[in-house]
N, C-alpha and C positions, 0 to 999 in steps of 0.2 A: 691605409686605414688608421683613422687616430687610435688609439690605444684606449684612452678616458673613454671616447664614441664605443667601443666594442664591452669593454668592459659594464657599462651604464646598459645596455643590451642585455648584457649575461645577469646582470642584477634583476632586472625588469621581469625576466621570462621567468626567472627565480621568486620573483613576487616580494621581493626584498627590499624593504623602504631604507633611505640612506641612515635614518635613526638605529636600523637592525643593522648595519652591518660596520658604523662606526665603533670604534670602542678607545682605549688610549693612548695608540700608535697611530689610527686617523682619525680624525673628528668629522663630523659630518660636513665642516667648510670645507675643509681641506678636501673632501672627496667630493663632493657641488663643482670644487675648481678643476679638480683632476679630470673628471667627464667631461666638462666643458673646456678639457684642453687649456686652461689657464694658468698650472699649475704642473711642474714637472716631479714625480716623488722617486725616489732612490728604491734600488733594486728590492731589499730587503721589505720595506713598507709595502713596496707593489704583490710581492712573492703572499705577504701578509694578508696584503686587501682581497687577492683569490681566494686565499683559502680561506674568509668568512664569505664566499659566498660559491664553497666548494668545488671550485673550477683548478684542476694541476696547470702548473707553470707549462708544460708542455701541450695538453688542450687549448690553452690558449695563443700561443706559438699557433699550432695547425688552425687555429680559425682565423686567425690572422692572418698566416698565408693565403687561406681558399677566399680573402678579399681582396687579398693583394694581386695574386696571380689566379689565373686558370689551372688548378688541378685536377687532372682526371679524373672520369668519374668512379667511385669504388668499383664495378664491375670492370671497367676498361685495363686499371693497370693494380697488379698485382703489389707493387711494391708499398702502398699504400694502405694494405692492408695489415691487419694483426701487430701492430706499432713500428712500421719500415716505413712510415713517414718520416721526413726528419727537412727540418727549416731551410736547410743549404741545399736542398732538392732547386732544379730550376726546368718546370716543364716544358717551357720554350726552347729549351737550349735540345730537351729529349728529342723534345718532336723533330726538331731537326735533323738530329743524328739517324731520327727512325724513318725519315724521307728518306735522307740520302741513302742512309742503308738498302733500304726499297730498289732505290735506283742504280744499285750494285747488279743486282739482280735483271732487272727488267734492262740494264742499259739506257744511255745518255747518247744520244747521235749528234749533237749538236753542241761542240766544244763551250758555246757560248751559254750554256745553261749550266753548264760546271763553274765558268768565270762570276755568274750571279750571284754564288753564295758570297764572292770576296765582301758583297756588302755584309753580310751577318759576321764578317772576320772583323770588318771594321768595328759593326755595331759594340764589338767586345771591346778591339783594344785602341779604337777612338770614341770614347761617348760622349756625348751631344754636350752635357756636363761642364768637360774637360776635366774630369779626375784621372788623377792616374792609377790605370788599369788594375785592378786587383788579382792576385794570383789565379784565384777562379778564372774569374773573366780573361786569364793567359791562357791557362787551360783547355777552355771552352772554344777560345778560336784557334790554336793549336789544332785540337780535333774536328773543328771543320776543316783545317788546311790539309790534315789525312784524309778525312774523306775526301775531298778534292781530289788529292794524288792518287787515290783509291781510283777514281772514276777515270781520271785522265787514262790510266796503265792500263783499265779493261776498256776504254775507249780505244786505245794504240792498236791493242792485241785484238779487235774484232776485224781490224783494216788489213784487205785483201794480202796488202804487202807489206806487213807486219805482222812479230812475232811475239805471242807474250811471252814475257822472262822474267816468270815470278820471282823466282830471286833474287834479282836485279831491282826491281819494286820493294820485295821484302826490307832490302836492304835497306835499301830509300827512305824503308817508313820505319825501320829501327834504328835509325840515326836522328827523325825527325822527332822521337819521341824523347831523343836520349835529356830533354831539361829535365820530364816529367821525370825520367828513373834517377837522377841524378838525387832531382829534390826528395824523393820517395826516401833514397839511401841517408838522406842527410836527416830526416826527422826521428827524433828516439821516441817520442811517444806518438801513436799514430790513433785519430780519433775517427770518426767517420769521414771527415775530407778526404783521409788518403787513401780510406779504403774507397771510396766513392770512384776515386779519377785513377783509382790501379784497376778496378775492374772495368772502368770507360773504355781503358787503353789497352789492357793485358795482351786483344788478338794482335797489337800489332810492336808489342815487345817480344824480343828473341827468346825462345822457351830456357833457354838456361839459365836467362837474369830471371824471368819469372818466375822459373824453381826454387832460384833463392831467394828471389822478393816474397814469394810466398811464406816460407819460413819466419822472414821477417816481418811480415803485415801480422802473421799470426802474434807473435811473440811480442811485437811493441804495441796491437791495440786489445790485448789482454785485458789493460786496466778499464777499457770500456766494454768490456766483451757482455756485458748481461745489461747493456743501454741496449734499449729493444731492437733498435734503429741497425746500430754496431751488429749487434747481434745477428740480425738479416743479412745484413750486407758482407760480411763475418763468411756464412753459407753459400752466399748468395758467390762470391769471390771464389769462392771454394769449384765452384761450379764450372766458375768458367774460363779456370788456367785447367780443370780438368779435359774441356772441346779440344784446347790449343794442346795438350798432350796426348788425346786419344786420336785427335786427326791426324797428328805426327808420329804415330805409334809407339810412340816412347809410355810402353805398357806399365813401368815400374813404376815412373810419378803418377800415370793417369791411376792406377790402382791406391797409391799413396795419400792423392787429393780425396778419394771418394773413402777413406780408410776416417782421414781428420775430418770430412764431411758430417760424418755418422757419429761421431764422439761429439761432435758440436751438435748436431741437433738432438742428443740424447740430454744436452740439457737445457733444449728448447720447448721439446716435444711439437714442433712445427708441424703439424701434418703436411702444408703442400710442399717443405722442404724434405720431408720423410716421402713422398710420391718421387719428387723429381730424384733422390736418393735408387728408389728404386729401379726409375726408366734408366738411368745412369748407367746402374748392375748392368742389365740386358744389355746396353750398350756395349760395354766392355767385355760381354760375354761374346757378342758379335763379331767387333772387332780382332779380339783373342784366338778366334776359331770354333767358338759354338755358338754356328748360328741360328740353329735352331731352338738351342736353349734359351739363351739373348732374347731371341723373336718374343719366344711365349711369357720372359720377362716385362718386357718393354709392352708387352700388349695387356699383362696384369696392371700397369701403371696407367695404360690409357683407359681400364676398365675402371680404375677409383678414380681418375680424372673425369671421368663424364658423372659419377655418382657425384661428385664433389660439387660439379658444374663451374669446374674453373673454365674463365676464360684468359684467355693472356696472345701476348701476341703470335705466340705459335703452337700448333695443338699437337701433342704428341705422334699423334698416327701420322700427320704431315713428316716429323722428323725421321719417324722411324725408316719412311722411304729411303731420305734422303742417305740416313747411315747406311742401308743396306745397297743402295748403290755405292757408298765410299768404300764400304768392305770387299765388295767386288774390284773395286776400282780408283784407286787412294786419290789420286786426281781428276776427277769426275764428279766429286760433287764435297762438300763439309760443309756441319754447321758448327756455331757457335751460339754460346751461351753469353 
């Protein structure tokens, strides 16, 4: 979407003639040429031309994308709401990840449907273009080639005369991630990128680098920590090295995660991160050994999750099954955040 085209839009709806919104930084030619794409103008004068016709640098970023790509709709995905939008989101790449996911679950019988995604491997890191592959786009197909490996090892393990050997897998897929930790370690300042593609990958990084990646996503993306976006993602990360320690029962970081949880959204005042905060507690009350307490927590959360009328992709009471069969039974069932 041209930019001048969007812009000349936002003016329009605004009821704002190019005489009202010129002044001595752009003149009304220069903004004629701007809309009509004739005309390229520098950051500053652009950041300028919004704000006389009071649109943030960042509204216009997200309308931008919702012309550019397909983004879900506000009811569908939560992270789009309360400013957890943020530009380097890519919903094609989601949706993918949220198929395959799917098909963790339900199972793949036919090897030749896991080989299919190599095309969306490629789409990343050969594009039609010919540029070369940007870290994202390394990323991105990285994490379809674990899901892949994801599907192949619960494909092995469903066959009569085969055994699964999660650790053996595990292994597998914490050596395949080891670019992504590598490059994580090497950045001092950490902006929504990194928190973005640690929390992509966290379930399939070893819980001990995670503990300490953790500490250190906190502390190096500090300086963006009240960017709304950072901010969510900040919690939202928090969340879900807490699954990968409470399914592992390593009680003292999963208590620890949910401890910096709660300091962070005390100065968010997030309410559905202050919910999932709560269903969390019960969790770990479960897991701990009070399961009855846990219970009656975890079902206060699903009780302000239906007042709230979140929907998201997985609904509380569904999870809570799922934990209450892991607390019986640590390998029988886990979910992740």
């Amino acid at each position: 979407m041209d930019d001048g085209t969007l812009f000349r839009e936002l003016r329009r709806n605004r009821h704002l003639t190019l005489q009202q919104v010129a002044d001595a930084t752009n003149s009304v030619a220069a903004i004629s040429k701007f809309e009509r794409g004739l005309l390229a103008i520098g950051f500053a004068r652009f950041e300028h031309l919004l704000g006389r016709i009071e649109v943030s640098l960042e509204e216009f970023v997200f309308l931008r994308a919702q012309r550019t790509v397909q983004l879900p709709a506000p009811d569908e995905a939560n992270r789009y709401r309360e400013g957890a939008f943020n530009s380097q989101d890519d919903p094609v790449f989601e949706a993918l990840i949220q198929r395959m996911g799917a098909l963790t679950s339900t199972g793949v019988d036919d090897p030749a449907m896991i080989a299919d995604f190599d095309t969306d491997v490629a789409r990343y890191l050969q594009p039609a273009d010919g540029h070369v592959p940007t870290r994202r786009e390394r990323f991105s197909a990285l994490m379809i080639q674990v899901m892949q490996a994801v599907l192949r090892g619960n494909e092995l393990g469903r066959r009569a005369d085969q055994h699964p050997r999660i650790g053996v897998l595990m292994a597998k897929l914490n050596e395949m991630v080891r670019p992504l930790v590598s490059y994580l370690y090497s950045v001092e300042t950490w902006g929504y990128f990194e928190l973005y593609w640690f929390s992509v990958f966290h379930i399939f990084i070893a819980n001990d680098t995670s503990h300490q990646l953790l500490r250190v996503a906190l502390t190096r993306s500090e300086q963006y920590a009240l960017f709304p976006s950072v901010q969510h993602m900040r919690v939202d990360l928090l969340f879900g090295v807490f699954t990968d320690f409470i399914n592992a029962r390593q009680l003292q970081w999963a208590q620890a995660a949910l401890a910096e949880a709660d300091r962070q959204i005390q100065r968010t005042g997030d309410l559905g991160h202050a919910n999932n905060l709560l269903f969390c507690r019960g969790w770990f009350q479960i897991i701990a050994g009070d399961v009855a307490g846990g219970t009656q927590t975890c079902q206060q959360a699903i009780s302000i999750e239906r007042i709230l009328g979140v929907r998201s992709d997985h609904g509380y009471a569904d999870v809570l099954r799922i934990i209450l069969r892991n607390q019986e039974d640590g390998s029988s069932a886990a979910f992740y955040m």
